[in-house]
LUMPAZA-853267 format. One line per 2 residues: number of its first residue (from 0); for each residue x, y, z of C-alpha. Coordinates in Angstrom, 2 decimals, padded with zeros to 5 digits, always signed. Layout:
% residues N
NUM	X:Y:Z ~ ...;
This chain:
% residues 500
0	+000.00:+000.00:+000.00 ~ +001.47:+003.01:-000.92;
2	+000.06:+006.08:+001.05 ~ +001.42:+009.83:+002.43;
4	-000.22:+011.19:+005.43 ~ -003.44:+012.83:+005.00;
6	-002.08:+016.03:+006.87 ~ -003.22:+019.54:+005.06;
8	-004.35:+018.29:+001.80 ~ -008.47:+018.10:+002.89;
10	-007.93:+021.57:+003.35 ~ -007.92:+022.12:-000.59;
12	-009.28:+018.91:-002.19 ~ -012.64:+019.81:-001.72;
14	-012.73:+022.89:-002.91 ~ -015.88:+024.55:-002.35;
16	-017.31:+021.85:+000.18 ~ -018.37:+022.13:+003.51;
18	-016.29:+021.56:+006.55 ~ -018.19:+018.38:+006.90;
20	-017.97:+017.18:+003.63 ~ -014.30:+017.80:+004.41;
22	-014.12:+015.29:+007.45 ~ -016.51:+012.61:+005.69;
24	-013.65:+012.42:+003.16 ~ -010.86:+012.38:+005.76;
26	-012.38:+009.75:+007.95 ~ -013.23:+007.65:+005.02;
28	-009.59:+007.59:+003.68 ~ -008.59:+006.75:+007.08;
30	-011.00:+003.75:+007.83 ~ -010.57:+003.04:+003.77;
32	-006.42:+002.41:+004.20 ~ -006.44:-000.35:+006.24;
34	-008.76:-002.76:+004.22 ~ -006.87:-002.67:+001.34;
36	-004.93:-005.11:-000.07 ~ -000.87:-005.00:-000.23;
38	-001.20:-004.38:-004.33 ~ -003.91:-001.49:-003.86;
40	-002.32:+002.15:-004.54 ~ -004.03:+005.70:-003.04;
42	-002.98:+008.90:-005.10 ~ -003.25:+011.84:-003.59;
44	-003.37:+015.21:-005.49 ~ +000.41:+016.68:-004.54;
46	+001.89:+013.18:-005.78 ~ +003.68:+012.55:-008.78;
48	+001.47:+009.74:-010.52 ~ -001.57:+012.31:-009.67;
50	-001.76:+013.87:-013.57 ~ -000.89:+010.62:-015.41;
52	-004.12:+009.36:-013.48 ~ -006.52:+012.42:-014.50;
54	-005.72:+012.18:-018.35 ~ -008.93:+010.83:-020.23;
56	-009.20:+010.32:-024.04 ~ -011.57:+013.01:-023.18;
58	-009.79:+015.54:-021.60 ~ -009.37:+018.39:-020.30;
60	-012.84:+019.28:-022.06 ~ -014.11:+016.29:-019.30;
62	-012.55:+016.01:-016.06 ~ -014.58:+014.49:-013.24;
64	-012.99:+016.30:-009.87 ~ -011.17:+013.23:-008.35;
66	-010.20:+014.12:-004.72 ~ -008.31:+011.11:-004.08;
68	-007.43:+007.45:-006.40 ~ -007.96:+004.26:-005.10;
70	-006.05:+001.68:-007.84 ~ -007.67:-001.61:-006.47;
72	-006.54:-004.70:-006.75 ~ -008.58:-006.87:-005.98;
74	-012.67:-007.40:-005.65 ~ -011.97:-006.98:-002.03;
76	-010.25:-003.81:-002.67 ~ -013.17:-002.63:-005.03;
78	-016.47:-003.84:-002.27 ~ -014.23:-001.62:+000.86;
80	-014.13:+001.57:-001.48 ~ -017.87:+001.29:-002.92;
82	-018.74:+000.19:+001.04 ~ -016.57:+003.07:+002.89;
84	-017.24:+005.14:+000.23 ~ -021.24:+004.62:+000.82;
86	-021.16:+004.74:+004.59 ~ -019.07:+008.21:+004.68;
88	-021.47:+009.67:+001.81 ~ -018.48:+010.54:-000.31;
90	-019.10:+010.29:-004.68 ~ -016.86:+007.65:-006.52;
92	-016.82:+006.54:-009.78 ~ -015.13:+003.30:-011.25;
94	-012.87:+003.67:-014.55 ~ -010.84:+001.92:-016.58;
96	-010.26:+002.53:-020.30 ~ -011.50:+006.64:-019.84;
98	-013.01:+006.85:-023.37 ~ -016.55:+008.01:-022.04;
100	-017.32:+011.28:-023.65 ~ -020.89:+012.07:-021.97;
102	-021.15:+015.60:-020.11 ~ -022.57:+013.71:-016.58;
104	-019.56:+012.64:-015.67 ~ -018.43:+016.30:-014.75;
106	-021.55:+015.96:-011.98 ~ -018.99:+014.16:-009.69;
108	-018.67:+017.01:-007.06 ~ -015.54:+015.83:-005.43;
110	-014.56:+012.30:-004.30 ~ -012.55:+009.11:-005.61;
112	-011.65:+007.13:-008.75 ~ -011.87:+004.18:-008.50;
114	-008.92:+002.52:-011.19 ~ -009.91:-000.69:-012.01;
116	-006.89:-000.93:-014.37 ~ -004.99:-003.05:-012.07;
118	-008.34:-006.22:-012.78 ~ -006.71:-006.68:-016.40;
120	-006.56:-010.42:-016.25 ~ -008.18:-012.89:-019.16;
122	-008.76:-017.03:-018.37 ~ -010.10:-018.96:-020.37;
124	-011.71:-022.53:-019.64 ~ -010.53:-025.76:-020.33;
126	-012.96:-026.32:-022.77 ~ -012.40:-023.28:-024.92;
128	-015.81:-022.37:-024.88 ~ -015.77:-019.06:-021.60;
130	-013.35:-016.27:-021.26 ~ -013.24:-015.04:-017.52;
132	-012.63:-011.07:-018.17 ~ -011.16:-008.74:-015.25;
134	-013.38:-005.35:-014.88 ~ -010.06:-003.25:-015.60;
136	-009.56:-004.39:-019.32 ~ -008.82:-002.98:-022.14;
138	-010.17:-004.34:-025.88 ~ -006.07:-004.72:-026.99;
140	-005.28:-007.27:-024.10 ~ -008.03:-009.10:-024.67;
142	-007.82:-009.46:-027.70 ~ -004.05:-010.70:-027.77;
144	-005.10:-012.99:-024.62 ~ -007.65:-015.13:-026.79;
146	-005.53:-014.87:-030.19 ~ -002.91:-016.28:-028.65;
148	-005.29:-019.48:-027.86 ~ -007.16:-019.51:-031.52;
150	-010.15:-017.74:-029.82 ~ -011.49:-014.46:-029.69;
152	-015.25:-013.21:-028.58 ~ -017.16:-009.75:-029.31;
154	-015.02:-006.97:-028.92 ~ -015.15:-003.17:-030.31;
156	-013.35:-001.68:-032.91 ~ -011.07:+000.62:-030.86;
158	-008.02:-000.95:-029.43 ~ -008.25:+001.06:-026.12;
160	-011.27:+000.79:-024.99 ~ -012.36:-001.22:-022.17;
162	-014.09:-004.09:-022.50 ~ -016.33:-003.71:-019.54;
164	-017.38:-000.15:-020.34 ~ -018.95:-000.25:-023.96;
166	-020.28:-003.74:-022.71 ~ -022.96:-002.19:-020.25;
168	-024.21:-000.24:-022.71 ~ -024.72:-003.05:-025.61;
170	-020.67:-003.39:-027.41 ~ -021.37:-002.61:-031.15;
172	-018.97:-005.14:-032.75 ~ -017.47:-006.27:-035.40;
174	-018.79:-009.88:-035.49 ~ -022.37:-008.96:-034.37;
176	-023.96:-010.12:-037.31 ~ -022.77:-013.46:-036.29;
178	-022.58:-013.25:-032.42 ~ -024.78:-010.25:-031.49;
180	-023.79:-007.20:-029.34 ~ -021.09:-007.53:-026.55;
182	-023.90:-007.84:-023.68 ~ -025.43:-011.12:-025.52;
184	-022.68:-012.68:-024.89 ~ -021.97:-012.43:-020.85;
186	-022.84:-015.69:-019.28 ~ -022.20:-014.24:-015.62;
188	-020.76:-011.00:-013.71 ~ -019.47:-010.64:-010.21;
190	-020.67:-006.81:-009.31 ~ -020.10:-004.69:-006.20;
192	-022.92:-002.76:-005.27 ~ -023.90:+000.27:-004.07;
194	-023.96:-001.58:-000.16 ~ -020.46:-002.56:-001.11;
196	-021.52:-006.65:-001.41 ~ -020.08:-008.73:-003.69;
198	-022.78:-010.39:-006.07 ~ -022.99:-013.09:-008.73;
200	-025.73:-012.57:-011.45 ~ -026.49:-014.66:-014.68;
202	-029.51:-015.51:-016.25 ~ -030.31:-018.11:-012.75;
204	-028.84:-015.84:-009.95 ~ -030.16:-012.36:-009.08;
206	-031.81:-012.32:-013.02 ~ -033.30:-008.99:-012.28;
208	-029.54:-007.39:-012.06 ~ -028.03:-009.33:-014.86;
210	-030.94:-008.16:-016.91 ~ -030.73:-004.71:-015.58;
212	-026.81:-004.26:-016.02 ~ -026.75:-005.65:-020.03;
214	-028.17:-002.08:-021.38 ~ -027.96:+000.21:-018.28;
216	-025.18:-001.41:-016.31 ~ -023.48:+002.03:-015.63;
218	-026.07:+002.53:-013.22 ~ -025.80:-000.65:-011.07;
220	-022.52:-001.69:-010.32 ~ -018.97:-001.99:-011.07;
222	-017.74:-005.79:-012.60 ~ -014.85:-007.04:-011.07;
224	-014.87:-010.28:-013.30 ~ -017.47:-011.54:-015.98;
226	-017.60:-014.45:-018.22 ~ -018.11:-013.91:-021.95;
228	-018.44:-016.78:-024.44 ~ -015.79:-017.43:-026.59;
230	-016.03:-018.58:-030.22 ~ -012.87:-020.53:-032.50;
232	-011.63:-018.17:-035.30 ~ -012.64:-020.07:-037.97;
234	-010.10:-017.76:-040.69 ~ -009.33:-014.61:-041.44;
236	-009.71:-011.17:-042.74 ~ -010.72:-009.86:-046.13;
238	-010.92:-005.52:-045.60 ~ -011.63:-003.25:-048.73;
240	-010.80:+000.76:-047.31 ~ -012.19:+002.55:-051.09;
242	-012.15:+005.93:-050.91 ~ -015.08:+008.10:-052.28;
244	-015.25:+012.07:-053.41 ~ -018.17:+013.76:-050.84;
246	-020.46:+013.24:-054.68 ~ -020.78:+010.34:-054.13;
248	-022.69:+010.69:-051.06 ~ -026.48:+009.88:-052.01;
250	-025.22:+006.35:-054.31 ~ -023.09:+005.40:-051.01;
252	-025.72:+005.24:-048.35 ~ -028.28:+004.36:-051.04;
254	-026.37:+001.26:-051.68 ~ -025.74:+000.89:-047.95;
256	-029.79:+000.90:-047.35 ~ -029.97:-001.69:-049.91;
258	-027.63:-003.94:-047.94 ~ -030.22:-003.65:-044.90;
260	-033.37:-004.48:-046.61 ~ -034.67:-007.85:-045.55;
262	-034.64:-009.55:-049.13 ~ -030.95:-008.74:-049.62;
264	-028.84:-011.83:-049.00 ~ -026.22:-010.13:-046.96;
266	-023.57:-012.53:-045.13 ~ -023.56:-012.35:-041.16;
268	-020.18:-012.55:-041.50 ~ -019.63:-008.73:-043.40;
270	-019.25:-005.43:-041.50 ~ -019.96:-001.86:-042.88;
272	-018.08:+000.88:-041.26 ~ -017.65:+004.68:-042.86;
274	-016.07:+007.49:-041.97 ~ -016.59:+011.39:-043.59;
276	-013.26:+012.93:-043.01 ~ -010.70:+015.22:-044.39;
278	-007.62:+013.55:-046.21 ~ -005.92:+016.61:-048.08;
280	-003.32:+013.77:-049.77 ~ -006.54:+012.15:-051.56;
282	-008.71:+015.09:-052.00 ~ -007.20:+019.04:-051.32;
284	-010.19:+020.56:-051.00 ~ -013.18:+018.58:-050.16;
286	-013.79:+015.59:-047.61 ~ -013.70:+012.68:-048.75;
288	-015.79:+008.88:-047.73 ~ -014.23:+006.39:-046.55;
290	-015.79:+003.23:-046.38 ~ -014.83:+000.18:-045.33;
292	-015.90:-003.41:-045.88 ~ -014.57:-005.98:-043.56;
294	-015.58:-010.06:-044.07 ~ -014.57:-013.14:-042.17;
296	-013.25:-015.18:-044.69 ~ -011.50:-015.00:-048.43;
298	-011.27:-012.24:-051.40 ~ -013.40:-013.98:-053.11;
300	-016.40:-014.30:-050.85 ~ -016.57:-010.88:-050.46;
302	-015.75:-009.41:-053.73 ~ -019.44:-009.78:-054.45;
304	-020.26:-007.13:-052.01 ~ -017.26:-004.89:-052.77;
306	-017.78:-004.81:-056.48 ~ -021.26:-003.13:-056.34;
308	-019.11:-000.18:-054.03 ~ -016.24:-000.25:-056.57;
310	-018.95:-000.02:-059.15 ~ -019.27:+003.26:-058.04;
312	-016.28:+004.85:-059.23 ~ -014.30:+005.31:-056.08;
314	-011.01:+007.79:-055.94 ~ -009.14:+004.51:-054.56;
316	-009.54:+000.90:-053.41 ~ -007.32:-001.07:-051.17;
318	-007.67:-004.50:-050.88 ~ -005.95:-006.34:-047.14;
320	-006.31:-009.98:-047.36 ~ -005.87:-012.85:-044.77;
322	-005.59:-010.70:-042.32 ~ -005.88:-012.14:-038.88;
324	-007.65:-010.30:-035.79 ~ -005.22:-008.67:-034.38;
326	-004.34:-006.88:-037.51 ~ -008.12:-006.40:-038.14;
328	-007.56:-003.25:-035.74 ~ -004.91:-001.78:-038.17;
330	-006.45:-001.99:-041.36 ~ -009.61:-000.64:-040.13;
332	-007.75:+002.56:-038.64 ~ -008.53:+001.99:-035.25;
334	-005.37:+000.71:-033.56 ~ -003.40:+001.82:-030.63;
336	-001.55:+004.51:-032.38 ~ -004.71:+005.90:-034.13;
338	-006.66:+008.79:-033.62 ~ -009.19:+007.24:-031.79;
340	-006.57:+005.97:-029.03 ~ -004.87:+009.47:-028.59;
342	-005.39:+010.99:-024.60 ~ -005.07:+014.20:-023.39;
344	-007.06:+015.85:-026.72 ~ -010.30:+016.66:-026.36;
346	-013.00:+014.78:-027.69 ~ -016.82:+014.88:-027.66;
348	-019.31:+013.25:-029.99 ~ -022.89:+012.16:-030.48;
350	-024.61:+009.15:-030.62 ~ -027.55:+008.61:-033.75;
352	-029.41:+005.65:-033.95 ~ -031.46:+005.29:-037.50;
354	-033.39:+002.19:-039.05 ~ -031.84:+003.73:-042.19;
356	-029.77:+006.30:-043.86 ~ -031.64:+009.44:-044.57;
358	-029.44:+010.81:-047.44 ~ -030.61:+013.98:-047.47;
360	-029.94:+014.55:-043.61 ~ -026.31:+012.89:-044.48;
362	-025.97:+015.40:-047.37 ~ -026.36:+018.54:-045.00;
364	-024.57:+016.65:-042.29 ~ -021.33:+016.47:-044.50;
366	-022.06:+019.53:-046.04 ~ -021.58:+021.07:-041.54;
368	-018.64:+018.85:-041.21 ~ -017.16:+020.40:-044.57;
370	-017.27:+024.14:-042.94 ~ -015.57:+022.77:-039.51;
372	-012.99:+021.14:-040.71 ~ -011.75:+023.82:-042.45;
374	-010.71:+025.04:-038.97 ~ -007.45:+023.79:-038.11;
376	-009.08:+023.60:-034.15 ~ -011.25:+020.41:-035.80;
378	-009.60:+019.62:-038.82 ~ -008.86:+015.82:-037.15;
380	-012.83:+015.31:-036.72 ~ -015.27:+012.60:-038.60;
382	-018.43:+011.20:-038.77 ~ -018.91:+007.91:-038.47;
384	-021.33:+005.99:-040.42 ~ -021.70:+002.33:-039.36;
386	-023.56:-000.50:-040.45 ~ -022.35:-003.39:-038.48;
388	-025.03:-006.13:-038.77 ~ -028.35:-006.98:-037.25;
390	-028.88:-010.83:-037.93 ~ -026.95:-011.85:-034.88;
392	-028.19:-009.10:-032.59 ~ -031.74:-009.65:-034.02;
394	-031.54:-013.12:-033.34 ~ -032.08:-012.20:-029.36;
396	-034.70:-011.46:-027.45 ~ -035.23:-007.92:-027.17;
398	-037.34:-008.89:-023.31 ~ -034.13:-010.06:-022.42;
400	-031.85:-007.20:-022.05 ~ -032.34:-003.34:-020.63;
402	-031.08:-002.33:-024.45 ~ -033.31:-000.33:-025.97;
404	-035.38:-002.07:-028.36 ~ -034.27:+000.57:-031.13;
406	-030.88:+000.16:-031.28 ~ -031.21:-003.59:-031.52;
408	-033.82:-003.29:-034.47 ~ -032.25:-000.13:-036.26;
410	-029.47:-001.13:-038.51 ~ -027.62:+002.38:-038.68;
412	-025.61:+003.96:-036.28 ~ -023.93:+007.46:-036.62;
414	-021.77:+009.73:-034.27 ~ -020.37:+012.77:-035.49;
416	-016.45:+013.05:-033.56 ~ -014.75:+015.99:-032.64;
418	-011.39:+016.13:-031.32 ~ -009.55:+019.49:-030.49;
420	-006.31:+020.62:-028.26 ~ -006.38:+023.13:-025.12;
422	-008.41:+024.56:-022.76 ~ -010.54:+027.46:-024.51;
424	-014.22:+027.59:-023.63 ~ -014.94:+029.02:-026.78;
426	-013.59:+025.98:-028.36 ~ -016.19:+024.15:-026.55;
428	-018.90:+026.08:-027.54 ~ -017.93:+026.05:-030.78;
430	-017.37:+022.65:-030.80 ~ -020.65:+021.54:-029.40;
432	-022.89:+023.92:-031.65 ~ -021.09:+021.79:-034.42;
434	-022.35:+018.76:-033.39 ~ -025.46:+019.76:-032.41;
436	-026.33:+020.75:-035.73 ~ -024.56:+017.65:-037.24;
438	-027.14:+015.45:-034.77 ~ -029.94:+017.63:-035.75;
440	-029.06:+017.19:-039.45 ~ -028.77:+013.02:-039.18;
442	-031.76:+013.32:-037.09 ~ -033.83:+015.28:-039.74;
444	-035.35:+012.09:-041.41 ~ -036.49:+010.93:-038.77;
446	-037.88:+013.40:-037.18 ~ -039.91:+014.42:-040.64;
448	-041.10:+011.29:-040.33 ~ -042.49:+011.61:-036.46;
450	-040.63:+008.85:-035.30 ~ -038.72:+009.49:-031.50;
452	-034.99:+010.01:-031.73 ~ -033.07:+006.62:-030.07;
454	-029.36:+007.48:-029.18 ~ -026.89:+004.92:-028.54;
456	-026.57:+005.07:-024.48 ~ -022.23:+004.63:-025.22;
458	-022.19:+007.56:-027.70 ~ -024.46:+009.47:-025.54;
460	-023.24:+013.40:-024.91 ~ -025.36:+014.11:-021.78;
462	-027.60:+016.72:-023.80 ~ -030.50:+014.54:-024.39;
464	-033.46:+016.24:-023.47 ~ -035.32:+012.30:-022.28;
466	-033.69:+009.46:-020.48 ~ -036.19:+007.79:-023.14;
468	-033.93:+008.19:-025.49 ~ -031.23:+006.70:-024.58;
470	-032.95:+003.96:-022.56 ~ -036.38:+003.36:-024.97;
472	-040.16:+004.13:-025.01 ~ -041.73:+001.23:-023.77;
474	-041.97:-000.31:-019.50 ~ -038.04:-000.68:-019.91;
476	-037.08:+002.96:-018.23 ~ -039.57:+001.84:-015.80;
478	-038.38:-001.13:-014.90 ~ -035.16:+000.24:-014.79;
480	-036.00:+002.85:-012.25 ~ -037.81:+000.20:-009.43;
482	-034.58:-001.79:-010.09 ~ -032.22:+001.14:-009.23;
484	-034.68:+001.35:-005.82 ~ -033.58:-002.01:-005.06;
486	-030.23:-002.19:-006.11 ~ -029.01:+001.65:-005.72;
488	-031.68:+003.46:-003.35 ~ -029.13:+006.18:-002.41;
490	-028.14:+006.72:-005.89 ~ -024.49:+005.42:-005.70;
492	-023.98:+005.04:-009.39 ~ -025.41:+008.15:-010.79;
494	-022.66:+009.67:-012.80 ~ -022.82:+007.87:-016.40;
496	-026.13:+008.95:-018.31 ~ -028.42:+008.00:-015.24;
498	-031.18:+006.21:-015.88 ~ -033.22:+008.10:-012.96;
């Protein structure tokens, strides 16, 4: 355990508190120290590893005001933080890969992170067929873990995520089609609650909490372990990256829509992913499409798809064959050294959920991200334009999960990205206003059309106007909210889009 005395420092780490809040926080480290485990590490603010330990992929547009970090361990470690931190009424929040980008995290007033980066450890069973996950890890160690066994399971499409995060809010994937989202495939969790106990859940114990944390698991608990299912790789990679000019807009996502309709033959096994960005190499003056088609298996399986994009008349193509999963990450631009995985830049986004592309609000979206990234403040921004697949998330029960019954039905999924440098407020605004009107503009369809907006609770911003849409329009939100009675009546776990 490696602690300094508490001395002076409550007299500035809760700035703005009262006196009390001030003791609560003392007494709490105080009682907290002891019940750690030997491996468990406190941070206070005057010590060296403090800043490496505040920098999000996030910030500093999003900093949550830490007080003191608690890097646990163990589950032991995490149930006498949650249960200390309960007692003495002092905030926490659990993190681990720090991609979140939504605006309620800045509603922790003061208090501790809790680092879960230390629970990074991946079994697998004897039979192949269960990974057993640690709470702290991140998509790239995972990943490698399995590979290195001929396995993998559901994972994003950004090396350095967690896997735990995108997970409680449904884990858009690249083998969905196949395997559905990331939450379809947890067999079992071991969560700390708010009370600070240690509980199993699964589909046979506490079902109400396993059903609960696969869609709105932010709000319930923090997993130390889980088990996901694990599937054989049965080959590799075949990824087209064909580059478009921005006129070629309305034949893209016209084509795209095609894919989706119900008497298209489309293979579970192929992946849609796009990306509106600026490239001046490829095109000087405009932005230019990206899309990408990724299939599980050989050149010549998917050629059938990739010729009616190529038919087109791209700027480029690029064909990657046999390409294994690891390398999946690389050719698809979302590896460790990629923009995506950059910290310490700012970054905020939004989340659009669509049961298909409305070119026209595409059109006028691009036509906004044009303007910005012009500015050399947001000249590193996209929009992403994803089609993953539905067959294997479709394939599930919708009753069976907290997801929102939109985002497992709609096949699109959008989220304008912004990424700047610095500190500037006006930035912010300006930054936000973009996006706002880049939402408003993939929204537009859909709204003409009177159907309610559905965002995608992990691309959520925090400016949704109705926990509805994040967490759907039927009894779900509802049943969500007598759940959080039982499971969270003090509101514990309140800062990630709260469902209440």
């Amino acid at each position: 355990m490696l602690i300094s005395s508490i001395g002076t420092w409550l007299l500035q780490v809760v700035i703005g508190s009262t006196a009390s809040a001030r003791d609560d926080l003392e007494r709490a480290i105080s009682a907290l120290t002891p019940q750690l485990s030997s491996e468990a590490v406190v941070t206070f603010p005057w010590q060296e590893r403090w800043e490496t330990l505040q920098i999000r992929s996030t910030s500093p547009r999003l900093a949550p005001h830490y007080s003191v970090v608690v890097e646990v361990a163990t589950a032991s470690d995490v149930q006498a933080t949650v249960a200390t931190a309960s007692k003495y009424d002092i905030p926490f929040l659990a993190v681990s890969g720090t991609h979140g980008w939504t605006k309620t995290l800045e509603k922790l007033p003061y208090g501790i992170q809790i680092n879960m980066r230390k629970l990074n450890t991946a079994t697998l069973s004897t039979d192949g067929k269960v990974a057993v996950v640690g709470g702290g890890m991140l998509q790239h160690e995972i990943v490698r873990s399995l590979f290195a066994k001929g396995k993998y399971t559901t994972t994003g499409l950004c090396e350095c995520t967690s896997v735990a995060g995108p997970l409680l809010g449904g884990g858009h994937n690249i083998v969905q089609g196949q395997y559905g989202f990331v939450l379809d495939n947890i067999i079992s969790a071991r969560v700390v609650v708010a009370s600070g106990e240690l509980v199993e859940v699964s589909e046979t114990k506490n079902p109400d909490l396993f059903w609960a944390l696969r869609g709105a698991g932010h709000n319930f608990g923090i997993m130390t372990s889980f088990e996901m299912k694990a599937y054989d790789i049965p080959s590799n990679w075949t990824v087209y990256n064909i580059a478009f000019s921005g006129d070629k807009l309305e034949e893209i996502y016209g084509l795209v829509n095609k894919f989706e309709e119900p008497s298209f033959d489309k293979s579970n096994k192929l992946a849609m992913t796009s990306a509106i960005i600026r490239l001046p190499a490829v095109d000087p003056v405009n932005p230019i499409i990206n899309y990408v088609l990724a299939y599980e298996g050989s050149e010549a399986e998917a050629e059938p798809y990739a010729a009616q994009f190529k038919a087109l008349g791209p700027l480029s193509t690029t064909v990657s064959t046999d390409v294994d999963y690891i390398q999946l990450y690389t050719v698809t631009n979302n590896n460790l050294n990629q923009q995506p995985c950059v910290k310490n830049n700012n970054i905020a986004g939004a989340g659009i959920s669509l049961p298909a592309w409305d070119v026209e609000g595409v059109r006028k979206a691009y036509t906004i991200f044009s303007n910005l990234s012009t500015d050399a403040r947001f000249s590193k921004s996209i929009i992403l334009l994803e089609n993953y697949g539905t067959k294997g998330v479709r394939a599930i029960d919708p009753a069976s999960t907290a997801l929102a019954l939109e985002e497992r039905e709609w096949a699109a999924l959008a989220g304008p990205v912004m990424w700047w440098e610095g500190e500037s407020e006006q930035d912010k605004q300006d930054a936000y206003a973009y996006i706002r009107g880049m939402e408003d503009a993939l929204f537009m369809g859909l709204d003409k059309s009177g159907v309610k907006r559905h965002t995608y609770v992990n691309y959520a911003n925090g400016d949704e106007k109705r926990r509805e849409q994040l967490y759907g329009y039927d009894d779900r939100l509802e049943k969500l909210a007598k759940l959080k009675k039982v499971w969270d009546p003090e509101y514990r776990f309140g800062f990630y889009n709260p469902v209440v």
